[in-house]
Structures are given as C-alpha cells and as structure tokens.
C-alpha atoms as a printed R data frame, in Angstrom:
    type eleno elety resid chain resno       x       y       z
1   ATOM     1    CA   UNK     A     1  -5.161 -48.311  20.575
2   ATOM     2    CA   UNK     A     2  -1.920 -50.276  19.936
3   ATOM     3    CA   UNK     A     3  -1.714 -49.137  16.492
4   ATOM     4    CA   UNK     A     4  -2.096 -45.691  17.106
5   ATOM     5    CA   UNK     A     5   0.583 -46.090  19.769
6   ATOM     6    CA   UNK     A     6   2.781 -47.208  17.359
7   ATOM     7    CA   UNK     A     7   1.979 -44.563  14.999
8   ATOM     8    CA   UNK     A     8   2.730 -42.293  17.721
9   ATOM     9    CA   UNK     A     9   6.879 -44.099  17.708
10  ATOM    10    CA   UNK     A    10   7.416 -43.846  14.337
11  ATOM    11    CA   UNK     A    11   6.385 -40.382  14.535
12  ATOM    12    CA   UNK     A    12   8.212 -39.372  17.130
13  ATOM    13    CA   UNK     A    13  11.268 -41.726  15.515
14  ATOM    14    CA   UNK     A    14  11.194 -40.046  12.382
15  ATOM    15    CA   UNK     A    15  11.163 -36.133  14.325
16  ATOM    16    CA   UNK     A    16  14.181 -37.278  16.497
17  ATOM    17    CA   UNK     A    17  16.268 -38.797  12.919
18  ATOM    18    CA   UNK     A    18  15.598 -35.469  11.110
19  ATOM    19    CA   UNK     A    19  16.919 -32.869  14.332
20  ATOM    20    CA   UNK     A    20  19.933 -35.705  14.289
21  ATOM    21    CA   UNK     A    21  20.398 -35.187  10.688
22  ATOM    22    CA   UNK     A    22  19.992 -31.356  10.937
23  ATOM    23    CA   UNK     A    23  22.544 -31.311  14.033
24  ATOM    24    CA   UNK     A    24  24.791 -33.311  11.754
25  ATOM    25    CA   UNK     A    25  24.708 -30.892   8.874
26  ATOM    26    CA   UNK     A    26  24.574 -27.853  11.007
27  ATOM    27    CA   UNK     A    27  28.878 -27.994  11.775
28  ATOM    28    CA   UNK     A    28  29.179 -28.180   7.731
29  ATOM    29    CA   UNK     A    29  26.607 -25.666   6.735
30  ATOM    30    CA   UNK     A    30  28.507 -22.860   9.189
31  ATOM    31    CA   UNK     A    31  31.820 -23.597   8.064
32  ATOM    32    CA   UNK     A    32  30.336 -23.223   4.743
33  ATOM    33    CA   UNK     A    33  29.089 -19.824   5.644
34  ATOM    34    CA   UNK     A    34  32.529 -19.013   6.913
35  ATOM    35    CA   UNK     A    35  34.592 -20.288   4.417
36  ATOM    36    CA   UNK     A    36  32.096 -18.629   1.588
37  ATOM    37    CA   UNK     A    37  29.406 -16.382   2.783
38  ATOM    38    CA   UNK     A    38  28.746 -15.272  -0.569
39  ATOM    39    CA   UNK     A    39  27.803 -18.180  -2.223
40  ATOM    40    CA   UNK     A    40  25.869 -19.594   1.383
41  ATOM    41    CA   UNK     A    41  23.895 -16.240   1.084
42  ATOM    42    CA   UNK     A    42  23.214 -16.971  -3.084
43  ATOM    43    CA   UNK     A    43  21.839 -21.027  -1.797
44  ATOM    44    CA   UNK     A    44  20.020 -19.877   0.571
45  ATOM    45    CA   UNK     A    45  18.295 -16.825  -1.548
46  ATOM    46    CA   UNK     A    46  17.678 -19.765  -4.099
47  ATOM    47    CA   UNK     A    47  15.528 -22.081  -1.902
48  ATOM    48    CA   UNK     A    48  12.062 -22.414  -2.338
49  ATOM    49    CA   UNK     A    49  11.366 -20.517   1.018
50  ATOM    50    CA   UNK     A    50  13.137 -16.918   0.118
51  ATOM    51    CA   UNK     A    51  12.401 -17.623  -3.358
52  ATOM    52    CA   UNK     A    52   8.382 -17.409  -2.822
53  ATOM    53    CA   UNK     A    53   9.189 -14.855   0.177
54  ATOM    54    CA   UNK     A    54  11.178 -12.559  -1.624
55  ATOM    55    CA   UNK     A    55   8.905 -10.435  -3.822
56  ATOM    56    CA   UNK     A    56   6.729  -9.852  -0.507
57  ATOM    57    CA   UNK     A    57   9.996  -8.350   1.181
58  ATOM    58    CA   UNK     A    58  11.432  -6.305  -1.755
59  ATOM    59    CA   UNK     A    59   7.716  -4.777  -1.618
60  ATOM    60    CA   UNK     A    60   7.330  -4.016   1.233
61  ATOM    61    CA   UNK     A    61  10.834  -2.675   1.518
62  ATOM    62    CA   UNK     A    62  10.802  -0.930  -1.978
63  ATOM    63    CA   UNK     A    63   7.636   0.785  -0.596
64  ATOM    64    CA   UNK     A    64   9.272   1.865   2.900
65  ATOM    65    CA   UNK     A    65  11.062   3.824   1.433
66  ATOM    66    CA   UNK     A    66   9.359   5.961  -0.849
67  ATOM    67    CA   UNK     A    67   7.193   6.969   1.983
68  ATOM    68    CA   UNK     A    68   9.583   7.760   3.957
69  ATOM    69    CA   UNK     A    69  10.910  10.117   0.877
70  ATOM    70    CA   UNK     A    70   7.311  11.390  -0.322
71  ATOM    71    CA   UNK     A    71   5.425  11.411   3.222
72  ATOM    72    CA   UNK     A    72   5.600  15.206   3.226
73  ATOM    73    CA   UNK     A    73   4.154  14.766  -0.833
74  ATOM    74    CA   UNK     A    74   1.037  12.955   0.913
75  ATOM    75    CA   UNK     A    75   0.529  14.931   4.075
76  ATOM    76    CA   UNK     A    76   0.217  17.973   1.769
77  ATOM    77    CA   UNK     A    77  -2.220  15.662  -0.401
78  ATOM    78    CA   UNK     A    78  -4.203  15.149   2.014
79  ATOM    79    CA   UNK     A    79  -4.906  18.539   3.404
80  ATOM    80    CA   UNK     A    80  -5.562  19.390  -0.299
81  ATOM    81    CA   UNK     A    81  -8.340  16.934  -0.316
82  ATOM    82    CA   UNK     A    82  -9.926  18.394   3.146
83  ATOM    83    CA   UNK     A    83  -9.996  21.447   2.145
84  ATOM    84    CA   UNK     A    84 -13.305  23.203   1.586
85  ATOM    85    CA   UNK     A    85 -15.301  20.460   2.216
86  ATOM    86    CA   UNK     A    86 -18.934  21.087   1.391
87  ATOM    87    CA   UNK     A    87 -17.994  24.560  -0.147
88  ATOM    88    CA   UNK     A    88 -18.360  25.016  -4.006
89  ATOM    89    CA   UNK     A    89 -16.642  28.465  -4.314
90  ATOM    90    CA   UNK     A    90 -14.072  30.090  -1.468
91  ATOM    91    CA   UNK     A    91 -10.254  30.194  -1.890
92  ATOM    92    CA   UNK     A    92  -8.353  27.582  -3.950
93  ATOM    93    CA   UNK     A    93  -5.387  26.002  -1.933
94  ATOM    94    CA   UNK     A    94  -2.251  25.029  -3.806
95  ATOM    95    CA   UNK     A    95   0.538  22.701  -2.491
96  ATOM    96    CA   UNK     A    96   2.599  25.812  -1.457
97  ATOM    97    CA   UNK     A    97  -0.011  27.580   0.300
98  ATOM    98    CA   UNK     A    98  -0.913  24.282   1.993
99  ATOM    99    CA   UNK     A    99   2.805  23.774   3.300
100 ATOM   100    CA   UNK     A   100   3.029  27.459   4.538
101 ATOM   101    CA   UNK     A   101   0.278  26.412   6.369
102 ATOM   102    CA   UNK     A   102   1.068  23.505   7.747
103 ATOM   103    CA   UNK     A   103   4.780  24.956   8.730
104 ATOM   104    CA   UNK     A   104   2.922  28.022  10.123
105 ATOM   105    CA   UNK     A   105   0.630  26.291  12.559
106 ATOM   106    CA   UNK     A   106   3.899  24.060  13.865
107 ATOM   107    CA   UNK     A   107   6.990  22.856  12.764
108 ATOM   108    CA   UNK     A   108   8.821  21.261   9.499
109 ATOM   109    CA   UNK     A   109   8.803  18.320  10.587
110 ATOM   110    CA   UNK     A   110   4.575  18.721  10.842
111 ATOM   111    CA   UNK     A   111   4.819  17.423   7.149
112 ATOM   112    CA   UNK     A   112   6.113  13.942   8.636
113 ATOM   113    CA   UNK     A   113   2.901  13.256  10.413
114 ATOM   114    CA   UNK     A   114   1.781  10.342  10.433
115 ATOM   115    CA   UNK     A   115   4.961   8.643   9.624
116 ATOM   116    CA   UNK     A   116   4.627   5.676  11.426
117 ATOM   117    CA   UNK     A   117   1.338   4.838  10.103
118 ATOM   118    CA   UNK     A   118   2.686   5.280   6.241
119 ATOM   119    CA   UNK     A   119   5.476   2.850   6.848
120 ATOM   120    CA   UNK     A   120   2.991   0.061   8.900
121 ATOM   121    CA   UNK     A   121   0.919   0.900   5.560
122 ATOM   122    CA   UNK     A   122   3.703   0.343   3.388
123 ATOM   123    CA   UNK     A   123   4.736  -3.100   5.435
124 ATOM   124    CA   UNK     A   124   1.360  -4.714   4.976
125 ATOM   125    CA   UNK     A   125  -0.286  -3.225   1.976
126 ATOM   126    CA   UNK     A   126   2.867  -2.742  -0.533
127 ATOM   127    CA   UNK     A   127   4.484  -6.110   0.464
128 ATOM   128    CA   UNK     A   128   1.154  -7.826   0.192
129 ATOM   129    CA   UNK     A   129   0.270  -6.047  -3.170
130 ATOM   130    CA   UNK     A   130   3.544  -6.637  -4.570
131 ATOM   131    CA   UNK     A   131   3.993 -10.438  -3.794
132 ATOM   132    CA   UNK     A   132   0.324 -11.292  -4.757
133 ATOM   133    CA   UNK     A   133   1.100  -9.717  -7.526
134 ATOM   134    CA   UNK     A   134   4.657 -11.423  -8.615
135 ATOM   135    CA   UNK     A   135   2.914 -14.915  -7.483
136 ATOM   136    CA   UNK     A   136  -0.329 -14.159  -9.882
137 ATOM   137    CA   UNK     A   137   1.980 -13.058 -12.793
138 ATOM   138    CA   UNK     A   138   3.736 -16.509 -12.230
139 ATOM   139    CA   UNK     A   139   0.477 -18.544 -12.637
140 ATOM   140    CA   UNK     A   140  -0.693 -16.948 -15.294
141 ATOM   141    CA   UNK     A   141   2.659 -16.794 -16.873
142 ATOM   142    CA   UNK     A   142   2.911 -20.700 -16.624
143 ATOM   143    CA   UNK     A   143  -0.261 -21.427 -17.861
144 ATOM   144    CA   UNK     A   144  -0.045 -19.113 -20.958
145 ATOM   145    CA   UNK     A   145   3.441 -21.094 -21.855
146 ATOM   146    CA   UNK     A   146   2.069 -24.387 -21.162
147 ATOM   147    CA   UNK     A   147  -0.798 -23.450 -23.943
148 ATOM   148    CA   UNK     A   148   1.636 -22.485 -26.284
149 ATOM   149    CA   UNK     A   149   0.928 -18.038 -25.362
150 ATOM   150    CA   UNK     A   150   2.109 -14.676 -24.268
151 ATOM   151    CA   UNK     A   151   0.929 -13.537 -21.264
152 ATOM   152    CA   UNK     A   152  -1.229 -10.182 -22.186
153 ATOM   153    CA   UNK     A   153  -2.273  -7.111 -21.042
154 ATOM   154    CA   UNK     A   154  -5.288  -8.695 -19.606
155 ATOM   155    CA   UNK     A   155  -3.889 -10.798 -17.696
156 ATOM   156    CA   UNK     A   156  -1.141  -8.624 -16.134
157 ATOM   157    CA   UNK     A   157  -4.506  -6.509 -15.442
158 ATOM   158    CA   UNK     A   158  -6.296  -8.872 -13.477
159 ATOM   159    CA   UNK     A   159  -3.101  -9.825 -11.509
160 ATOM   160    CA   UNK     A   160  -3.102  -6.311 -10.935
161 ATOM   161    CA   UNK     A   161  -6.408  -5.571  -9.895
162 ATOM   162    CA   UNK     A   162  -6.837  -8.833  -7.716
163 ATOM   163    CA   UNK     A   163  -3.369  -8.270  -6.022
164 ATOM   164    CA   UNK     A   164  -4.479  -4.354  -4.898
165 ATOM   165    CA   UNK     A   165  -8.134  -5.585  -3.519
166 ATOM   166    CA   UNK     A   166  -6.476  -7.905  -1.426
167 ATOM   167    CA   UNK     A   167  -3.846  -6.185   0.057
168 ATOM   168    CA   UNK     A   168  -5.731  -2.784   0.469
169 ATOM   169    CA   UNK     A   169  -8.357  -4.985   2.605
170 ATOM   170    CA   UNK     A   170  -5.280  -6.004   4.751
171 ATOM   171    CA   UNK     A   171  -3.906  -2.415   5.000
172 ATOM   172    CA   UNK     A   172  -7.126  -0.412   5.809
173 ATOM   173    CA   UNK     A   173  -6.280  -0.114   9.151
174 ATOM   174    CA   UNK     A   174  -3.134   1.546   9.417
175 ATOM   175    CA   UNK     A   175  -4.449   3.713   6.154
176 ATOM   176    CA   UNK     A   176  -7.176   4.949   8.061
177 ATOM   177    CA   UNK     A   177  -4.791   5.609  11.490
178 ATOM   178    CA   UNK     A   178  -2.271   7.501   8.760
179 ATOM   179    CA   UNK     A   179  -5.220  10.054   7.025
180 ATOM   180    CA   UNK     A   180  -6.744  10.349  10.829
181 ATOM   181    CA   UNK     A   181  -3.320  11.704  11.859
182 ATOM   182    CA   UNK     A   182  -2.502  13.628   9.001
183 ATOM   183    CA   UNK     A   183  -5.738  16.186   9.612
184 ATOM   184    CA   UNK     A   184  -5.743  15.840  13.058
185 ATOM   185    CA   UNK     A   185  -3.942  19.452  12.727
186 ATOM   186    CA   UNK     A   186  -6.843  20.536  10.774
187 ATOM   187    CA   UNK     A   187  -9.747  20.657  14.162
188 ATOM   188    CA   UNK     A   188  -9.576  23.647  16.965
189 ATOM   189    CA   UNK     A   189  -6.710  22.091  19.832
190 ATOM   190    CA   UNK     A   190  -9.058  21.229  21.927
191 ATOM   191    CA   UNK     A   191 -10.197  18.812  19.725
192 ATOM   192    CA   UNK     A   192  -7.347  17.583  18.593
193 ATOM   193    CA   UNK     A   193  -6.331  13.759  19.271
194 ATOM   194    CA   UNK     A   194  -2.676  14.214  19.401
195 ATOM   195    CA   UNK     A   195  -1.941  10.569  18.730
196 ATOM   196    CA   UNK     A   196   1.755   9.636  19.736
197 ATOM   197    CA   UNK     A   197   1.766   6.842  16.881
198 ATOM   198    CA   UNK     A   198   0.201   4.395  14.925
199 ATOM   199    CA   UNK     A   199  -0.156   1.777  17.169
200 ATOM   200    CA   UNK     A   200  -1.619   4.491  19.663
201 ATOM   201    CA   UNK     A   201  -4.298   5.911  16.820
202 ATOM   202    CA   UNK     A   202  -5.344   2.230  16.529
203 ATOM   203    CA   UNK     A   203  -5.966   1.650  20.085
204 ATOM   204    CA   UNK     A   204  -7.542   4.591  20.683
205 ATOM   205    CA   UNK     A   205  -9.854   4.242  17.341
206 ATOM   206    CA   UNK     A   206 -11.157   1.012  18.544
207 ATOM   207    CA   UNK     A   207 -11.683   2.108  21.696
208 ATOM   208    CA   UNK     A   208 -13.559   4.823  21.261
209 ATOM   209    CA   UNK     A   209 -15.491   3.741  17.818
210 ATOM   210    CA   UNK     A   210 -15.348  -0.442  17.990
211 ATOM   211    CA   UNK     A   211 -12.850  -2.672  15.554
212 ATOM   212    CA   UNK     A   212 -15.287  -2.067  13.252
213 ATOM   213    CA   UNK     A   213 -13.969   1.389  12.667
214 ATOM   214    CA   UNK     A   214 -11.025   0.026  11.446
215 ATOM   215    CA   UNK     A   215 -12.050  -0.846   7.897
216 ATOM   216    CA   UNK     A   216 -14.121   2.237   7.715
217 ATOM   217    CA   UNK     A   217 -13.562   3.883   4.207
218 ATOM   218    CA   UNK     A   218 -12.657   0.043   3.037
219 ATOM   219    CA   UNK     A   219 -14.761   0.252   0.068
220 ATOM   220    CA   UNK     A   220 -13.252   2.690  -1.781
221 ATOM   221    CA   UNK     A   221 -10.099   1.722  -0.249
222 ATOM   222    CA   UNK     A   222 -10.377  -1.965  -2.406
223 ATOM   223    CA   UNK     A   223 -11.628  -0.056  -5.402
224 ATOM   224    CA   UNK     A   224  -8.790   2.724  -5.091
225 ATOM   225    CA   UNK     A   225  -6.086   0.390  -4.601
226 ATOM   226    CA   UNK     A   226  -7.819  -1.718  -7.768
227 ATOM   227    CA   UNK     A   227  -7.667   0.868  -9.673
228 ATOM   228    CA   UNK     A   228  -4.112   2.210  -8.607
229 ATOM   229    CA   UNK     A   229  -2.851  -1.422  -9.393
230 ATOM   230    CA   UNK     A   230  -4.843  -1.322 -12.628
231 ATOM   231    CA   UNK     A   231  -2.927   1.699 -14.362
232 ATOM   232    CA   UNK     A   232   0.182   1.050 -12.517
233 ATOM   233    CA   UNK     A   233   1.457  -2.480 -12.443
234 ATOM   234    CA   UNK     A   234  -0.597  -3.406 -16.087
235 ATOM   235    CA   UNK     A   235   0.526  -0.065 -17.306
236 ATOM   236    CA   UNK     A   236   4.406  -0.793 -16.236
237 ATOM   237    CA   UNK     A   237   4.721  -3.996 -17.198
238 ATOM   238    CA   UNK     A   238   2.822  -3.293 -19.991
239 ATOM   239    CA   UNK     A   239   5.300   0.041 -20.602
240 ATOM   240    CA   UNK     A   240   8.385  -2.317 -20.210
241 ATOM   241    CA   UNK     A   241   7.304  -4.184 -22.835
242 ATOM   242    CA   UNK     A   242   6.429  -2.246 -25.379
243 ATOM   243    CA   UNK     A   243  10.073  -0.406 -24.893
244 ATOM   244    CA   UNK     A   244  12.227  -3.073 -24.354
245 ATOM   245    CA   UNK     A   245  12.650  -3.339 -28.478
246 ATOM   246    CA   UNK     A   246  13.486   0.113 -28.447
247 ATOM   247    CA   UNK     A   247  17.337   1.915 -28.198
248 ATOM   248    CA   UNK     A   248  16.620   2.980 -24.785
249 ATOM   249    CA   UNK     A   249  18.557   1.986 -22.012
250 ATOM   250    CA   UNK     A   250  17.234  -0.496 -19.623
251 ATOM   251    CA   UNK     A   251  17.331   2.729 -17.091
252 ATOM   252    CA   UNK     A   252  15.604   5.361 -19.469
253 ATOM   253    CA   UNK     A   253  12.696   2.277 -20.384
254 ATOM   254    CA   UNK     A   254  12.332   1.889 -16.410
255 ATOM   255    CA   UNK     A   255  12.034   5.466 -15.874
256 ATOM   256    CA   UNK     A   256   9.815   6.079 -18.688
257 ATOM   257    CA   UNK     A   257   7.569   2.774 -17.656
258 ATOM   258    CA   UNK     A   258   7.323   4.030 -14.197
259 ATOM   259    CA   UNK     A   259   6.670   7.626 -15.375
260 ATOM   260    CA   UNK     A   260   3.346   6.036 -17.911
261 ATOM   261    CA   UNK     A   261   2.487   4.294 -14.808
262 ATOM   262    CA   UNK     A   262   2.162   6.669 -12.818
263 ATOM   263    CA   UNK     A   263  -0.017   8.859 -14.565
264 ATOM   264    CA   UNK     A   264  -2.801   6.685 -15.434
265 ATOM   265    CA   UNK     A   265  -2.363   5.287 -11.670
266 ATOM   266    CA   UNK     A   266  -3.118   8.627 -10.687
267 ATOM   267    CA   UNK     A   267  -5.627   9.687 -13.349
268 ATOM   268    CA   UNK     A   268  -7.896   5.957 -12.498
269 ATOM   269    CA   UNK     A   269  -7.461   6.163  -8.881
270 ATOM   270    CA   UNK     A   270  -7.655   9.930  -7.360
271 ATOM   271    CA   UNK     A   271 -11.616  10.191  -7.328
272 ATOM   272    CA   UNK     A   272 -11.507   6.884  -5.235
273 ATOM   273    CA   UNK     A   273  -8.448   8.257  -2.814
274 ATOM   274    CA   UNK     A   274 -10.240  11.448  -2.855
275 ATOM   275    CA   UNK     A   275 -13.451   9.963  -1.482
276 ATOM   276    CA   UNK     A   276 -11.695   7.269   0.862
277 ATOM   277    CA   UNK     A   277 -10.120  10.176   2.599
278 ATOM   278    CA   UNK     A   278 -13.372  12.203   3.400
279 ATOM   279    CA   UNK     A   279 -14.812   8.683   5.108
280 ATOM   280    CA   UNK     A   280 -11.751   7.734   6.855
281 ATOM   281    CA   UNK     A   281 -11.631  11.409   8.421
282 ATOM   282    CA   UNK     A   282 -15.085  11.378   9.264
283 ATOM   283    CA   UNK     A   283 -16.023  11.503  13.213
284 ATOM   284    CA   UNK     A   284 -20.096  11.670  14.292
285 ATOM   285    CA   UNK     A   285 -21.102  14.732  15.243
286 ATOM   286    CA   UNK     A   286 -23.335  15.923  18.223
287 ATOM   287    CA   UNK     A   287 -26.315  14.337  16.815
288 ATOM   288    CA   UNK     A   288 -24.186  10.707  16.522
289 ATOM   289    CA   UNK     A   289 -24.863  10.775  12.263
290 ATOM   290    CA   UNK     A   290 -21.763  11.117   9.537
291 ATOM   291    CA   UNK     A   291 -21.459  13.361   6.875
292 ATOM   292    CA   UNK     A   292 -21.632  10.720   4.477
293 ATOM   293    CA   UNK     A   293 -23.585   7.342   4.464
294 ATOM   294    CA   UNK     A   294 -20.880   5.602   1.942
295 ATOM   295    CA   UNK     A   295 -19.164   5.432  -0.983
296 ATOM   296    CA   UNK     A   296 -21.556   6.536  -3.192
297 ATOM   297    CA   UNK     A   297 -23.084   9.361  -0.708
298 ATOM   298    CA   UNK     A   298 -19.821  10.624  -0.259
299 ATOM   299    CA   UNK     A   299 -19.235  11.044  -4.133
300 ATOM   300    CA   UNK     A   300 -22.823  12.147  -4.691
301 ATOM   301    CA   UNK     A   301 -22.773  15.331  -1.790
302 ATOM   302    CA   UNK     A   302 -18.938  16.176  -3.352
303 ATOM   303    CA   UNK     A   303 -20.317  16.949  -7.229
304 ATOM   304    CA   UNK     A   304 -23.287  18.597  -5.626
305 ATOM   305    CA   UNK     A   305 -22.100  20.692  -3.182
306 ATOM   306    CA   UNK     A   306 -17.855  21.153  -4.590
307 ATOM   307    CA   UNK     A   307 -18.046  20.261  -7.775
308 ATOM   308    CA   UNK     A   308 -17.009  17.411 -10.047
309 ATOM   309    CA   UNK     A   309 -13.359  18.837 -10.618
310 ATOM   310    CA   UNK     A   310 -13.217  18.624  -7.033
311 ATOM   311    CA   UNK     A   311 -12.656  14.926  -6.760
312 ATOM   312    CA   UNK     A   312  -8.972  16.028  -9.470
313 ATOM   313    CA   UNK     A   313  -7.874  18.311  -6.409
314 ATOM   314    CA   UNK     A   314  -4.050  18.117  -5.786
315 ATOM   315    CA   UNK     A   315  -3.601  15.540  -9.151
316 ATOM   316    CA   UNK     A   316  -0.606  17.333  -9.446
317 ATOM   317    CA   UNK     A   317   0.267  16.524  -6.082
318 ATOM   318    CA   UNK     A   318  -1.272  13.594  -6.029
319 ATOM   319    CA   UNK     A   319   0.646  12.039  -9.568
320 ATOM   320    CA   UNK     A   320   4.014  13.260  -7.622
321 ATOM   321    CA   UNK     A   321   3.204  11.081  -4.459
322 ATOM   322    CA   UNK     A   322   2.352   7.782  -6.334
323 ATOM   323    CA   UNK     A   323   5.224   7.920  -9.368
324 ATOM   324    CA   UNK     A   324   8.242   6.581  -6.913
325 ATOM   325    CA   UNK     A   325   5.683   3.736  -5.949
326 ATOM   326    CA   UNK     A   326   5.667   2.650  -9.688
C-alpha cells in the first residue's frame, strides 16, 4: 500500500515540475511569438505533432474545396446515374438536359444540394485518405532506403488502395446523407424528405432505418474509393515521376500528372460509384424488400435490365468531378 502511495507522490511530483516548467517557458515562448511570429509559426509547423498532423489537414482542406467548386459537377452526376433505372431503351439524358432540369423544377442554387454533406465527406474521407496515405508512403519509403531501393509503383499502389478502404469506411455516412439529398428532388413532393442538412439527413436516417443504415452501400463504397485511390494517387505519383526528367515545368508536370490521374481514377472507379449510388438511394418499398440485395445484385439487374454501358453513364461528367481531387 505504502509503495503505491509513494508512487502516487512522485507522480503527482513529476506532473506539478513539468506545468512549473511549462509556466516558466510560457512568458518566453509569447514574446517569441511577438517578437517573430514567422519563425514561431515555422517551429511550431516543424514539431513532431503538426508534422504527422499536417498531411491529414491539407487533405481534408485541399478536398473542401474542390467540392465546394465541383458540387454542382456531382449533383448533375448523380442524377445522371438515377436516371432510367431499370429501363434499357427511353431518352438519353446529357449533363445539359439534366441541369435544365434540375434549374426547372427549382432554383440555381438546386445544383448545391447537398452541400453540407460533400464538405463533412470531404473532412473525414479526403483528410483520412490523404494522411493514411502520406504516412504509408513514408513507411514504405523508409524501408525501401534502408534496403538499399526505390520505392515502386507497387508500393505507391498499395498505399493507395489501403489508404481509400480505410477512409471510405470512415466517410460512408455522410456519403450516403450527400447522394440521399442529392435525388431527394427526383420522388413526387409528397415524398420528398426535404432534409435541412447533413447532420439532419443523419438523424433522420437512423431514425427511421437504424445506424445500420448508415454504412449501407459500404461495400462498393471501400472498393470504389480503392479503386479511385488506385488510378489516382499510384497514377500521380507515378505521373510525377516519370515527368520530372522531362523540360516541363514543375506546373505543366502537376497538371499533366493530375490530368493522367484522373482519367484512369475515373475509368477504374465509375462502375463501383455507379452502383454505390443506386444502394445508397435505395428506400423499401410497400412490401418492406429493396431493389437490390447487394453489390453484386445491383450490378447483375443493371447489365440485364440497362445495359453494360450503363454503369459508363455521365464518365464525362463523372472524369470532370474527380480531376480537381487529383
């Protein structure tokens, strides 16, 4: 007892000499800040703390704002997707015809539904996706120099890959609040949800359907956002490297990187997004069954009854959407 008592002082000792040695340094480290806030701000982005933090915030911010730029981009993609579902022949929308629509039925700003779901989306799954990534690309880097190697394009692949099936688990939520917004517009109004915001399409989801209905659509969500990572953080940094020998300017290679990226991020991924947005849409009907059963339901009813083409809907569209996020 007496020796975990005295445990217990030194403990407590050693707690009160380190807040007496942080209020002693505290007077020094703000004049420091006032006398130089530059280099106070360049320390403290160099400790070990914003140095492992950082790639999770420029994500996440990076990817803030290209929804906020390409939201209309995605609401359009979207409606694209739900389009004629179940129906092989019937008329072909097109991304103008689809934002006539959608400007017809209500207002410009229509196209910014589901805003506040993208960005929630963007704050979790992009800044997750980007810092696993950045801390995978580390490891591997490390151990590649310590055996005497380049890092390859396998590697950078399954950084990719693992980084995107993470963080999409994380973000299904607030993905599947963001595509049931986005076609709420598309039932009769007397159907229609009208959810104020995210955080009120979550409530209201679980509510009404259980948490479980949260990570509904999460399969193809992991192996979409695998295969999104797949073409477009191997492909980049992959891109980047094979140009960075070349007469290019560090601008043109990044462009031209992101631009490579983007395309095969699209052209791996779209069947995947294509499929995760029928499920995540998907409400029982009178009889309490789904349209689809899964994953592979879902992709087997679309070639039978639409077509396989039909899963390449909107790649246009879609290619536009994802080449800022490269």
């Amino acid at each position: 007892m007496s020796s975990t008592v005295e445990a217990a002082k030194r403990k407590a000792e050693a707690a009160v000499n380190t807040a007496k040695d942080v209020a002693a340094e505290t007077p020094a480290a703000l004049e420091k800040v006032k006398d130089s806030p530059k280099e106070a701000t360049q320390e403290a982005l160099r400790s070990p703390l914003m140095r492992t933090a950082l790639p999770f915030l420029n994500g996440g911010a990076a990817g803030m704002v290209a929804t906020t730029v390409i939201q209309p981009v995605d609401m359009i993609k979207v409606r694209l997707q739900l389009a004629g579902e179940g129906v092989k022949t019937g008329p072909k929308p097109t991304p103008l015809s689809v934002t006539r629509e959608v400007i017809a039925a209500g207002r410009v700003m229509d196209l910014y539904t589901g805003l506040s779901a993208g960005l929630l989306r963007q704050a979790v799954y992009t800044t997750a996706r980007m810092g696993f990534f950045e801390t995978f690309m580390k490891t591997l880097t490390s151990r590649a120099q310590g055996q005497g190697k380049k890092i390859g394009f396998a590697e950078r692949a399954a950084a990719g890959l693992s980084a995107g099936g993470i963080a999409a688990m994380l973000g299904n939520p607030a993905d599947l609040a963001l595509i049931r917004m986005q076609s709420d517009g598309l039932k009769p109004r007397e159907q229609r949800a009208n959810y104020r915001g995210v955080f009120d399409a979550l409530i209201r989801i679980t509510r009404s359907e259980g948490v479980g209905a949260l990570w509904s659509g999460a399969t193809p969500t992991v192996v979409r956002a695998m295969a999104l990572n797949f073409g477009q953080l191997a492909f980049f940094s992959e891109a980047k490297n094979q140009l960075k020998d070349t007469s290019l300017s560090p601008r043109v290679q990044t462009l031209t990187a992101s631009a490579t990226a983007g395309f095969f991020a699209s052209f791996f991924s779209l069947p995947f997004d294509f499929v995760k947005t029928r499920l995540q849409k998907q409400q029982r009907g009178p009889d309490g069954r789904l349209p689809y059963r899964g994953m592979l339901d879902c992709f087997q009813k679309v070639i039978r009854e639409e077509g396989p083409l039909r899963l390449y809907r909107g790649f246009s569209t879609y290619y536009v959407r994802i080449a800022p996020h490269a």
